[in-house]
C-alpha positions in Angstrom: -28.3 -17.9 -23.6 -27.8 -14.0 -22.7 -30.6 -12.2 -24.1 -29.8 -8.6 -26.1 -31.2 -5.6 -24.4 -31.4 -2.4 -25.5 -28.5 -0.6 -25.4 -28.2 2.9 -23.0 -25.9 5.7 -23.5 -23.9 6.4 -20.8 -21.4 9.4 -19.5 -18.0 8.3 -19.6 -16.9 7.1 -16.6 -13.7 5.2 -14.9 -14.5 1.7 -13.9 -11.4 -0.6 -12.9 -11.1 -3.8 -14.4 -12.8 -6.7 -13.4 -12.8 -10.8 -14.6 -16.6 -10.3 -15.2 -15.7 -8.8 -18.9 -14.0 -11.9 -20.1 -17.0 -14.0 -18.7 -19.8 -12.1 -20.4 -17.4 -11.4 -23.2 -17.0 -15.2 -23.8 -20.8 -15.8 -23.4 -21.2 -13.4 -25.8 -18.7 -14.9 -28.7 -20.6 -18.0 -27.9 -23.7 -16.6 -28.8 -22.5 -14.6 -31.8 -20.5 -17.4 -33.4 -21.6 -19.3 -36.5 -19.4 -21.6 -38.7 -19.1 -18.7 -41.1 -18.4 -15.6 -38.7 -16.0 -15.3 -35.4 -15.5 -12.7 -32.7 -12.3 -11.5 -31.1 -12.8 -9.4 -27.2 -10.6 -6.6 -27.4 -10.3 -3.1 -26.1 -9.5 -2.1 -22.6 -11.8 -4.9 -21.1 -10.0 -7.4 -22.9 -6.2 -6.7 -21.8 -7.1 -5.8 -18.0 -7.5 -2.5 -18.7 -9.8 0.0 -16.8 -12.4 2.4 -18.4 -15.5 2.6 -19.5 -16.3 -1.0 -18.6 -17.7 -1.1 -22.4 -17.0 -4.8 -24.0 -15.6 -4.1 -27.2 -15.7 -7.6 -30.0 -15.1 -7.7 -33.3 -17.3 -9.9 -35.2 -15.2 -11.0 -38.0 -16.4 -11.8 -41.0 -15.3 -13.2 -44.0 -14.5 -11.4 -47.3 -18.6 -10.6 -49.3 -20.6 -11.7 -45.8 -21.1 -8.8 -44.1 -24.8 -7.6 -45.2 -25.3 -11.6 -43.8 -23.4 -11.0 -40.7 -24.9 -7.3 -39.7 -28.4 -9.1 -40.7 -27.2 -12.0 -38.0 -26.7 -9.0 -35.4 -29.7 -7.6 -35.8 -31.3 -10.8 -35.5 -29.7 -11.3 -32.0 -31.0 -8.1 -30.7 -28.4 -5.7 -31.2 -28.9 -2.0 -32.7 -27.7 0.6 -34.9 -24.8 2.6 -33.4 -25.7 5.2 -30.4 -23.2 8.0 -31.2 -23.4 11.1 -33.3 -20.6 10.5 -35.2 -21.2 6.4 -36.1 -18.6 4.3 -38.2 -19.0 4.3 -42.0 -21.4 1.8 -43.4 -18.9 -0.4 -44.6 -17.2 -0.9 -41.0 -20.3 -0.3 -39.2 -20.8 -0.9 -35.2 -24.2 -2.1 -33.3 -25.1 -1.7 -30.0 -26.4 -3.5 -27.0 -26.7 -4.0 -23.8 -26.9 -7.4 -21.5 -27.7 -8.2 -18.1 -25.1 -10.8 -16.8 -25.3 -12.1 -13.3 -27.7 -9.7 -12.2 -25.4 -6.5 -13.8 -26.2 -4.4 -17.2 -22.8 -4.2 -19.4 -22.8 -2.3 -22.5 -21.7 -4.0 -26.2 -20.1 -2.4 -28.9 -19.6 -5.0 -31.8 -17.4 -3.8 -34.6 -18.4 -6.4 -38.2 -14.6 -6.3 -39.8 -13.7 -8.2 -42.3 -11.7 -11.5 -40.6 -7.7 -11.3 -41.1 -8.1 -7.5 -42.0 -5.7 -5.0 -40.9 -7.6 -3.8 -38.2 -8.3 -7.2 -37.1 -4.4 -7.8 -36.8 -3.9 -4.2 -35.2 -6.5 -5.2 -32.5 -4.6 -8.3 -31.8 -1.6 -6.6 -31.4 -2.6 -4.1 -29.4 -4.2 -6.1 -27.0 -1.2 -8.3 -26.4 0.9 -5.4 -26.0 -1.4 -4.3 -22.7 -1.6 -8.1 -22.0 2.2 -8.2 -21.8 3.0 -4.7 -20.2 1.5 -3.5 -17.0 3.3 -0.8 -17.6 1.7 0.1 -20.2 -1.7 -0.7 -19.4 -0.9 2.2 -15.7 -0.4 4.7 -18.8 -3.3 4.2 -20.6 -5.7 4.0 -17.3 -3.8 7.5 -16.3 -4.2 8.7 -19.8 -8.3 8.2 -19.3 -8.4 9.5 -15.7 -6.7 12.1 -17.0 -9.3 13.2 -19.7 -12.3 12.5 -17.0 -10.0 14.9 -15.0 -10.9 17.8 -17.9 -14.5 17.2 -16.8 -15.2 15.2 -19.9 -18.2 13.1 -19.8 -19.7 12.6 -23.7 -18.6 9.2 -25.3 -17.8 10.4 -28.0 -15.6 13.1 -27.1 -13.9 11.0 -24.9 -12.9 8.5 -27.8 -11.5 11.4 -29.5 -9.4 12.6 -26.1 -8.0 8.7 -25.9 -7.2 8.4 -29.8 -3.9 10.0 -29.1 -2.4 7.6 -27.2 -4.0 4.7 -28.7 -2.3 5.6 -32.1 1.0 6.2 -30.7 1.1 2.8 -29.6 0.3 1.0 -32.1 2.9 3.0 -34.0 5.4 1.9 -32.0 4.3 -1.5 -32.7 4.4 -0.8 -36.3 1.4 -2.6 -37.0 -0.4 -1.9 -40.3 
């Protein structure tokens, strides 16, 4: 069991990828499951993609359930949102942090609705980094890039990456 710390806002930074994501990433979903709510890792630290270092899951829920499954997040130790600019109630993110093998990682967990569009987009979108290195060299460029321009604020970073992130997935032509 990987207890829920509270979560620390960081500077953006550029960490390269490492295994360890998909380990505490796993623990994590194992954790988080129930019979009525399941969690997809995705995001940069899910498709061998350096960044933030930031574990990224969706906690999928399904359609009514998810009063019961932010209630189920809270429960496990995790907290509102740390940004200025936090999703809308009705996608909302919490935060946390974990210590895993002796190391603090940072969790963003996005409650979507399970078989969603965004839920399909993220698939998607991690598949295409899974299957293109090429791809994956872009977007780590694309974030060194924007640390480049001296920019350290999470939020303001997310807004610097957005770019490319959307012109993928429209080349994907996922809705």
């Amino acid at each position: 069991m990987i207890t829920l710390e509270p979560y620390q806002l960081i500077d953006a930074n550029f960490f390269p990828w490492r295994p360890i994501y998909l380990d505490v990433a796993q623990a994590l979903s194992t954790q988080i499951s129930t019979s009525r709510i399941d969690v997809l890792h995705f995001g940069s630290t899910s498709a061998k993609v350096g960044g933030k270092g930031i574990i990224d899951l969706s906690i999928l829920y399904y359609q009514g359930e998810r009063e019961n499954t932010v209630a189920h997040l809270y429960a496990l130790g995790f907290q509102d949102q740390h940004s200025d600019q936090p999703f809308p109630a009705h996608r909302p993110r919490k935060d946390a942090s974990v210590t895993y093998q002796g190391e603090r990682f940072l969790i963003h967990a996005h409650v979507i609705e399970k078989d969603s569009e965004e839920y399909h987009r993220q698939l998607a979108y991690k598949q295409h980094l899974l299957d293109n290195p090429d791809v994956r060299i872009k977007y780590e460029n694309t974030k060194h890039a924007i640390l480049a321009q001296g920019v350290r604020d999470q939020d303001v970073y997310v807004k610097h990456k957005a770019p490319y992130v959307k012109d993928v997935l429209a080349k994907l032509n996922v809705k």
